[in-house]
N, C-alpha and C positions, 0 to 999 in steps of 0.2 A: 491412477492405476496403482492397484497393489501390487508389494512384492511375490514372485512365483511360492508356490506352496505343493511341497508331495505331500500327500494324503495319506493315514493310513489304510490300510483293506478294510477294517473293522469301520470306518467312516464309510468308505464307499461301500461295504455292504448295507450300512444303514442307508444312508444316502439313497440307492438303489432299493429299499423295500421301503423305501417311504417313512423311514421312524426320523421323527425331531428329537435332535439333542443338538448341543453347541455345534461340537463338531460337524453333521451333519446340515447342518444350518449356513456353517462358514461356506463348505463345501458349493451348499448351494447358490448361497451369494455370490463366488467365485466366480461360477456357471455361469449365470444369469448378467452377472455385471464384464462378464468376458474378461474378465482375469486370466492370470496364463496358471494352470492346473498343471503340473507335471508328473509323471508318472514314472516309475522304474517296473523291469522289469518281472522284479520278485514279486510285486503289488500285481501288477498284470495277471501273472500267472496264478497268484491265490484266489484271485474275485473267479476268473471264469473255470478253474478246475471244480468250483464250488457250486454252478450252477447243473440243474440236473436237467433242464428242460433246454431239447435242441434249437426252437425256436428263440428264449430268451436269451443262449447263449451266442446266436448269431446275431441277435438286436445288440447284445451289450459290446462283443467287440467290434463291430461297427460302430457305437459310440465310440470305444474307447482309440480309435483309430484317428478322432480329431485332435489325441490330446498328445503334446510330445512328452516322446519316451524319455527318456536319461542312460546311457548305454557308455559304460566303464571301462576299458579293460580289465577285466577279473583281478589281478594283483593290483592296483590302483584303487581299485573298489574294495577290496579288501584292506588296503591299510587304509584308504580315508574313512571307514566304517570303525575301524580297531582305534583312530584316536578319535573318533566321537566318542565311542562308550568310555575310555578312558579319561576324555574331559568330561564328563558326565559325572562316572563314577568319583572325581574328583571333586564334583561341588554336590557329594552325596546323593545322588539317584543311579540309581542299580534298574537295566532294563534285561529284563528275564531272557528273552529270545533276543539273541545275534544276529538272526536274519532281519531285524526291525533296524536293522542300522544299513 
């Protein structure tokens, strides 16, 4: 068994239209080999605000309802997000958007 893994939205949207790339690929293997897939809530909410058709979007959160959440208290989530990018930025990688943490 592998270790859990969040995803990011930009995987599960591919993931979700069908495109192979690594990421999308791992994703799937995950799936498949029942790995635990974890999700937060920020990812939640960007895949299905995205989607336009009301049918695809009751199929996909019903997927997504197999997968567990990860749910923070807000100040808690925000400092353990605030020294990720900080150890980050500390072995030189710079991530654009702060809600990716």
């Amino acid at each position: 068994m592998s270790e859990p893994l969040i995803f990011d939205t930009s995987v599960w949207i591919d993931f979700l239209k069908d495109k192979s790339n690594p990421e999308a690929d791992l994703l799937t293997s995950y799936i498949d080999h029942n790995d635990q897939v974890l999700l937060i809530p920020t990812i939640l909410q960007e895949v299905l605000q995205g989607i336009r058709e009301d049918a695809q979007y009751r199929q996909i959160k019903e997927i997504f309802s197999y997968f567990t959440v990860l749910q923070l208290p807000p100040v808690q989530a925000a400092i353990g997000a605030a020294e990720l990018y900080r150890g980050l930025r500390k072995k030189g990688v710079t991530i654009r958007k702060s809600n990716d943490f």
